[in-house]
N, C-alpha and C positions, 0 to 999 in steps of 0.2 A: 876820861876820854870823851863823853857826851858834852862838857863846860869847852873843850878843845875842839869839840867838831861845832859846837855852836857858835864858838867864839871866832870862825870863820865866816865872815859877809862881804856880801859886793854890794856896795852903794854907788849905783849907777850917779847921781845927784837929779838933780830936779829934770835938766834936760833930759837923762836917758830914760827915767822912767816916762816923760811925755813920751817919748820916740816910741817905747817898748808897749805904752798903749793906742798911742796909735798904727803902728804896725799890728798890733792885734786887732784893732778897729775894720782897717783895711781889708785884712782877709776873713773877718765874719759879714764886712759889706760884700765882698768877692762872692760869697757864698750864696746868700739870699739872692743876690745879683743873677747868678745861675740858675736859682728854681725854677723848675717848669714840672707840668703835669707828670711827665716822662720818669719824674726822679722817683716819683712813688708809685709806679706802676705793680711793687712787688706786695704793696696789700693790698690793690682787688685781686692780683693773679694766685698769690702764694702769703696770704694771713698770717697761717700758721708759720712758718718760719719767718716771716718780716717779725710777727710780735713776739716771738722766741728769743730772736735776736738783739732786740731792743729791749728785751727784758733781761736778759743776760750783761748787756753793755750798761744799762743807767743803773739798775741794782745787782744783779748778780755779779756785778766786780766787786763794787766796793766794800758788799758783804763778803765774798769770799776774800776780800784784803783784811777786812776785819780778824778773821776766822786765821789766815793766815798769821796778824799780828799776836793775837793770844797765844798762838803756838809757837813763836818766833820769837818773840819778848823780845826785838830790837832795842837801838838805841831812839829815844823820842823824836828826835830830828830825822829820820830814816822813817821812821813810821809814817810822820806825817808826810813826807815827799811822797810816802806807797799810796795814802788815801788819796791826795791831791791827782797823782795822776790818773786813779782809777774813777775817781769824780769827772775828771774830762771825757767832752765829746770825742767819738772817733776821728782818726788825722785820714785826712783826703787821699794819702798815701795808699791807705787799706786798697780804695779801688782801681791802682795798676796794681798792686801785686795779687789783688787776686783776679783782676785779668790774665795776668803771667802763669798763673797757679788754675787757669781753665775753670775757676769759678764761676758764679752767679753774678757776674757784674750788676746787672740792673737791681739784684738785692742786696748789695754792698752801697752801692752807692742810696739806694735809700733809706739804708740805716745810718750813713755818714750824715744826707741831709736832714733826719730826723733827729738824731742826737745833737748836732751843730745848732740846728732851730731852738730846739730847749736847753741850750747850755744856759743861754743867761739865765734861766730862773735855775735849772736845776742843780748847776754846776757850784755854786755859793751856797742852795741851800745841802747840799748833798756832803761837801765839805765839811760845813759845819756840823750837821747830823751826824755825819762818822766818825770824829775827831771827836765828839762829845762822848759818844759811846767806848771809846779807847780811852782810859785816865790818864796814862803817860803825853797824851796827844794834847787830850783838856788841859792838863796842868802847864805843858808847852806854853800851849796860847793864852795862859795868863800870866806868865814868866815875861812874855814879849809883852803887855801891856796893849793886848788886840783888841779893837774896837769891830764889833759885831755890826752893828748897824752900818758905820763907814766901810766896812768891807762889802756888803751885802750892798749896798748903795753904788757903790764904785764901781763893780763889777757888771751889775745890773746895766750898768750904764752902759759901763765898755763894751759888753756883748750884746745886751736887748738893742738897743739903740741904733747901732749901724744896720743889725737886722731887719731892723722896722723899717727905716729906710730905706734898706735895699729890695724889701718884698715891693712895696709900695712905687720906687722906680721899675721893676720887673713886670706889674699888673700893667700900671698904666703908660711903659716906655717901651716893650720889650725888646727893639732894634740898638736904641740910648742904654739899656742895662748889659746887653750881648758887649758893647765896646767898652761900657765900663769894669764887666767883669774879667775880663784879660787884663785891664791897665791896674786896678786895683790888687787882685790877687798875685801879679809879677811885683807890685811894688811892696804888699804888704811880707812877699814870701822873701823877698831879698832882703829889704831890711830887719825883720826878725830873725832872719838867717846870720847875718852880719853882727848884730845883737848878740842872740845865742854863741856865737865863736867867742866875739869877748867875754862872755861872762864864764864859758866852759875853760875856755883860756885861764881866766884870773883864779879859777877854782882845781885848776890841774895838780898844783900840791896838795889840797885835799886830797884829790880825786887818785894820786899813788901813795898817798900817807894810807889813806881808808879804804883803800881797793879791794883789798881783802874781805871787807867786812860788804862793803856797797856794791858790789859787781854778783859773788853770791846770788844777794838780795834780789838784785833786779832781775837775775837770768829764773829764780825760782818762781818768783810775782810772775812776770811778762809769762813761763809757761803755763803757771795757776789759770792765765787768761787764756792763752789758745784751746785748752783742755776745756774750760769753760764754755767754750763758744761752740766746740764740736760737741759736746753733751749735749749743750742746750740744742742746737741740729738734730741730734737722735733723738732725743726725744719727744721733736714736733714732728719728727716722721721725714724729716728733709734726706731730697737725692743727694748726690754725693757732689754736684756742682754749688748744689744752697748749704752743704755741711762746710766745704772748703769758704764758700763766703763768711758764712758766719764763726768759723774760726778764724779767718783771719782780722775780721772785723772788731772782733769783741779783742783781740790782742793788741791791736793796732790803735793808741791812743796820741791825740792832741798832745803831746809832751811841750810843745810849744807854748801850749796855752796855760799848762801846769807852770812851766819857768818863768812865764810873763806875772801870773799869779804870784810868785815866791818872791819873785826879784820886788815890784809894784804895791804890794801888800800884804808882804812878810816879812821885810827884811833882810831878804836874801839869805837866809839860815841857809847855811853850808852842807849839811847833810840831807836838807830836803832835796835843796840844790842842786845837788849832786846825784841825787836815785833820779829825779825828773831829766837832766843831761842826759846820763848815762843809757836811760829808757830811750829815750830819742833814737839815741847811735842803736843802741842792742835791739830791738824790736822791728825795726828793718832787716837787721842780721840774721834772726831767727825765722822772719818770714820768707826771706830768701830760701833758706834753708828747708822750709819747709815746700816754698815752688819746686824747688829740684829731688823732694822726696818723690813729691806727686807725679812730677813730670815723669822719673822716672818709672811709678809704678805706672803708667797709661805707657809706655813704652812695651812694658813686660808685658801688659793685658792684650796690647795689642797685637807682640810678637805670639802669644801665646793662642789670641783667636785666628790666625793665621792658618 
């Protein structure tokens, strides 16, 4: 079964993996492009839950995906799709739904910009590091004939790079960075969008061959994270609008940046592939789902102080 799920890839050709890095280029320019004071307003006001949160997202995922895999003993290619996403920065997404979800917006969104700033270094080496500690994962990526350095190298590039730039247009442009970060992040988010459909497209017979085994997987991982994020809240002492941030934030990962990764510097392995897809669609669904728990209990609280 694992020789059948790996023997499944989408090889974009030279052209789509240009396109599939520069669409990711685009919207980590979009990002830095965005920075301002404002985005990290939630560590002078509120520390303890900004570094709760951020400490739950960059390690306490990928440890608890680890901790996960030991007890799950998936299939190799499935593993490593769970580490890769959980290596990724939070997806920009987090901060309307937990707007919608009566959250901490100004603490979401500076966990998003905070994780997204250190993707380029931490995201490659974070990967690596957790994949090492997994052997089914290790063994993977010398099966594929994976170059370490060129990986760490290429990444670096594609995320550090447009960052650097676009901090540095932001300091010393900020009217030129305001119009570039609208034009950059519409165009980086369509065409990665567009991307993403082909590639989820071409892997849709995986994806109802192995449904059983990969959908599971994702909807257990994705709530490992939400739980994750609300601990890590109770336990820095957070109100109940910085617990809804920080769970949805630590749930709510970059899946786009995991598939650009797979697709660009994987080889498109069909069962990483596929949990990185899958997470996409299903972790919006889930966070919905949890807007309308909430919603509804602030409905009852308030019929009830009535």
């Amino acid at each position: 079964m694992e020789a059948e799920l790996n023997a499944v890839t989408l090889d974009m050709g030279s052209a789509g993996d240009s396109a599939l890095a520069i669409a990711l280029a685009l919207m980590m320019l979009a990002v830095a492009l965005g920075l301002k004071k404002e985005n990290f307003v939630a560590v002078k006001d509120r520390p303890k839950p900004y570094f709760a949160g951020a400490a739950a997202q960059i390690i306490g995922l990928p440890l608890l995906t680890l901790l996960i895999l030991f007890i799950i003993n998936p299939l190799p290619s499935l593993a490593l799709g769970m580490i890769i996403v959980a290596s990724c920065p939070g997806g920009t997404v987090s901060n309307l739904i937990t707007l919608l979800g009566r959250g901490n917006t100004a603490l979401s969104v500076s966990l998003t910009a905070t994780s997204s700033l250190l993707a380029a270094f931490i995201t490659p080496i974070s990967i690596l590091f957790w994949c090492s500690l997994y052997p089914p994962t290790a063994n993977l990526l010398n099966e594929i004939d994976f170059n370490t350095v060129e990986f760490l190298t290429n990444l670096m590039l594609i995320l550090g790079l447009p960052i650097f730039i676009g901090m540095i247009i932001s300091a010393k442009a900020p009217v030129l960075a305001a119009k570039l970060q609208r034009i950059t992040a519409a165009v980086g988010a369509v065409l990665l969008l567009v991307i993403i459909v082909i590639a989820l497209s071409a892997f849709s017979d995986t994806i109802l061959k192995f449904g059983y085994l990969i959908i599971p997987l994702v909807i257990v991982h994705n709530g490992a994270a939400f739980l994750l994020g609300y601990i890590s809240a109770r336990l820095a002492g957070s109100d109940i609008s910085e617990r809804r941030a920080l769970t949805i934030e630590t749930g709510i990962q970059n899946s786009g940046i995991a598939i650009v990764i797979l697709l660009t510097q994987l080889k498109g392995l069909g069962g990483a592939a596929a949990i990185a897809g899958i997470w996409g669609t299903w972790h919006i669904i889930a966070g919905l789902i949890l807007v309308a728990i909430w919603r509804s209990l602030d409905r009852k609280k308030r019929r009830a102080n009535v």
